[in-house]
C-alpha positions as CSV (number, residue, x, y, z in Angstrom):
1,X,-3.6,-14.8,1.6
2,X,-3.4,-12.9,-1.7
3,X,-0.4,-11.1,-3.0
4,X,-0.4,-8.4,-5.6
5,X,2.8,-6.4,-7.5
6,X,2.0,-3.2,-8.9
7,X,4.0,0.0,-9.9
8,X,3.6,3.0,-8.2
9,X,2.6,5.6,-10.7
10,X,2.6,8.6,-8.5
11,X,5.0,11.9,-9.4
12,X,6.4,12.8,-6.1
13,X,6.3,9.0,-4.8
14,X,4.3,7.7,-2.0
15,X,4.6,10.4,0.5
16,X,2.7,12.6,2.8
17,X,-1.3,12.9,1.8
18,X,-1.1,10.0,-0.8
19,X,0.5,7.7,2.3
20,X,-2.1,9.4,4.5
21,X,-4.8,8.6,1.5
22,X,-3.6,5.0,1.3
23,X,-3.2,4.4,5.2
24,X,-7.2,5.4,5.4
25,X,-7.9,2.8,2.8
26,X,-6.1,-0.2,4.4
27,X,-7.6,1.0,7.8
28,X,-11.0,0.8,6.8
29,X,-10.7,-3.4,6.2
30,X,-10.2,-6.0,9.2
31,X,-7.6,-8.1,7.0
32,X,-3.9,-7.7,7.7
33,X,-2.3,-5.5,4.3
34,X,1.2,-5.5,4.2
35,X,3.3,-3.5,1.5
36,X,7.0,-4.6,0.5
37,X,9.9,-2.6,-1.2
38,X,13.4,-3.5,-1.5
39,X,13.2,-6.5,0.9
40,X,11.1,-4.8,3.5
41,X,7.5,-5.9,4.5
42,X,5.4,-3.2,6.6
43,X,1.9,-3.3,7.6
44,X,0.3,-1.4,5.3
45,X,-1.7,0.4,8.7
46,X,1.3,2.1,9.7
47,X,2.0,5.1,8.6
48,X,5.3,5.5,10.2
49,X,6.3,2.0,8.2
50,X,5.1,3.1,4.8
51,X,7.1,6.6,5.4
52,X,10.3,4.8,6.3
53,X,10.6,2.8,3.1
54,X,11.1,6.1,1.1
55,X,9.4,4.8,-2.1
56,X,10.3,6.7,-5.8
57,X,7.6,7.1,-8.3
58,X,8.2,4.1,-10.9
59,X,8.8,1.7,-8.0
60,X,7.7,-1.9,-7.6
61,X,5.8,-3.0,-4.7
62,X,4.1,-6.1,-3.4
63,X,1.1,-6.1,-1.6
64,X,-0.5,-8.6,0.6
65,X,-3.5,-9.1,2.4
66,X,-4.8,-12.0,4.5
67,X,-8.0,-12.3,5.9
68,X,-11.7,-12.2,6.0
69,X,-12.1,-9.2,3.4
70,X,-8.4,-9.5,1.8
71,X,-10.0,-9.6,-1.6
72,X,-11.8,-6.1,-1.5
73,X,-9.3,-4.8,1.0
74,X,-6.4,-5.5,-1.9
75,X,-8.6,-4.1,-4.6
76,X,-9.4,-0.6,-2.9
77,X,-5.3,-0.7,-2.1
78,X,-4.6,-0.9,-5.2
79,X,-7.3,1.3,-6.3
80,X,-6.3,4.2,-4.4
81,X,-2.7,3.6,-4.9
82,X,-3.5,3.9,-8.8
83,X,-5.8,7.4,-8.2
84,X,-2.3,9.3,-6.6
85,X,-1.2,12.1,-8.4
């Protein structure tokens, strides 16, 4: 298991396409991803998860990955969560 915290840099926060965007990424890798905000963990997968944790531009997430492919699975997640508008 790996664990990464970045800052989401993304003007209108992580909603709509960019979750969509971001949902397609994580889905693409066999590793569980999991994303946590202000005490709650959700699997990264589920788009319904992501949406509920309403998260602001500026915030602070942790991500997580275990798995055969966590390594590359975490550095696309966080690729594509740095390439949001």
């Amino acid at each position: 298991m790996i664990q990464q915290t970045v800052e989401l840099n993304s003007i209108g926060g992580l909603y709509g396409r960019s979750v969509t965007e971001l949902i397609q990424t994580a889905s693409r890798f066999s590793s569980d991803i999991y994303l946590t905000y202000n005490g709650r963990k959700v699997n990264l997968k589920s788009i319904l998860g992501v949406l509920s944790l309403g998260i602001q531009n500026k915030a602070e997430i942790k991500l997580e990955a275990s798995g055969r492919d966590e390594e590359e699975a975490l550095q696309q997640v966080i690729k594509t969560l740095t390439s949001l508008d």
